[in-house]
C-alpha positions in Angstrom: 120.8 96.0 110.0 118.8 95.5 107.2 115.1 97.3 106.4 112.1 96.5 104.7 110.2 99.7 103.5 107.9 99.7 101.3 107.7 101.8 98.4 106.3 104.9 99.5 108.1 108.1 97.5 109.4 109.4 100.4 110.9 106.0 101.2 112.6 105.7 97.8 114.1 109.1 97.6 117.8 108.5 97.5 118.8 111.3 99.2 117.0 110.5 102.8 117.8 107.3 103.1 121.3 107.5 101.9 122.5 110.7 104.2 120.6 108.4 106.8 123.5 105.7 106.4 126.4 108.0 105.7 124.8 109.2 110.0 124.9 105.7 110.9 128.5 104.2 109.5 126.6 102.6 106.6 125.6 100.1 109.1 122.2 99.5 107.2 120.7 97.4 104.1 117.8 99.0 102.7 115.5 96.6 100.7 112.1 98.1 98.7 109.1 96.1 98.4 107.4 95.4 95.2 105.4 98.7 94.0 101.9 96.8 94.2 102.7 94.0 97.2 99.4 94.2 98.5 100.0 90.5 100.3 102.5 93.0 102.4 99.5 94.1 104.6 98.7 90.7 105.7 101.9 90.7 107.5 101.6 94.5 108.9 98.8 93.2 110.0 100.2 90.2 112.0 103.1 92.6 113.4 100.2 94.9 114.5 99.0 92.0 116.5 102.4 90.8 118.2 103.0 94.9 118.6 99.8 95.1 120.4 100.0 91.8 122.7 103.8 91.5 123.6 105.5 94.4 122.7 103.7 97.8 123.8 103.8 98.7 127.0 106.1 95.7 128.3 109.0 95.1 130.2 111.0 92.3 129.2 113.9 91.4 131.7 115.9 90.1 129.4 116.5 88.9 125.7 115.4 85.3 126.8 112.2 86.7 128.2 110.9 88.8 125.3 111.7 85.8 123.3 110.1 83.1 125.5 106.7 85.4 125.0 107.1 85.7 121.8 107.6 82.3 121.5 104.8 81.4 123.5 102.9 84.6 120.6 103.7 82.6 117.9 102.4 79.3 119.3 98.8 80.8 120.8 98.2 82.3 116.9 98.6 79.3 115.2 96.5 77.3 117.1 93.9 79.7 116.3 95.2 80.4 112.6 92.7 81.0 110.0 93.7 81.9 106.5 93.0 85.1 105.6 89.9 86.2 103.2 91.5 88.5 100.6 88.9 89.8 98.6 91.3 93.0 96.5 90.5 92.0 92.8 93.1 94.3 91.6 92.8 97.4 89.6 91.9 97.4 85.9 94.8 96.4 83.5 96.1 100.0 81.9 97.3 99.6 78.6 98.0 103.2 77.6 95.7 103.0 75.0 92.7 105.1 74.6 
């Protein structure tokens, strides 16, 4: 199984997500995202979307099913697909130096 986390502290302490593994067989592959991958959020906000319209409160009957509406997700958005306006300039460059 492999995660995506981002790098929030209590995400990259060792300790918590190591014991986690050594519960679970070692079974999963943790992988950090950059420490300022802002472009992350446009995806959250994508999975927000799907979360919201397929997956809470459903009952999928089978595998097939929950992929057939997903599926059928995935092709309603990009009919309607707009880029997205990103308008985070950034934060000032900090050299150290004062």
């Amino acid at each position: 199984m492999h995660v995506v986390w981002d790098n929030l502290n209590t995400h990259r302490a060792h300790a918590v997500w190591q014991a986690f593994n050594a519960r679970h067989d070692g079974r999963f592959h943790f992988h950090f995202t950059p420490l300022h991958a802002s472009w992350v959020n446009q995806i959250e906000l994508w999975f927000a979307c799907y979360t919201c319209r397929v997956l809470r409160h459903a009952s999928h009957t089978s595998i097939a099913h929950l992929r057939e509406r997903t599926e059928q997700f995935v092709g309603a958005h990009n009919q309607v697909a707009r880029p997205f306006k990103w308008s985070f300039r950034g934060y000032p460059l900090q050299t150290g130096a004062s």
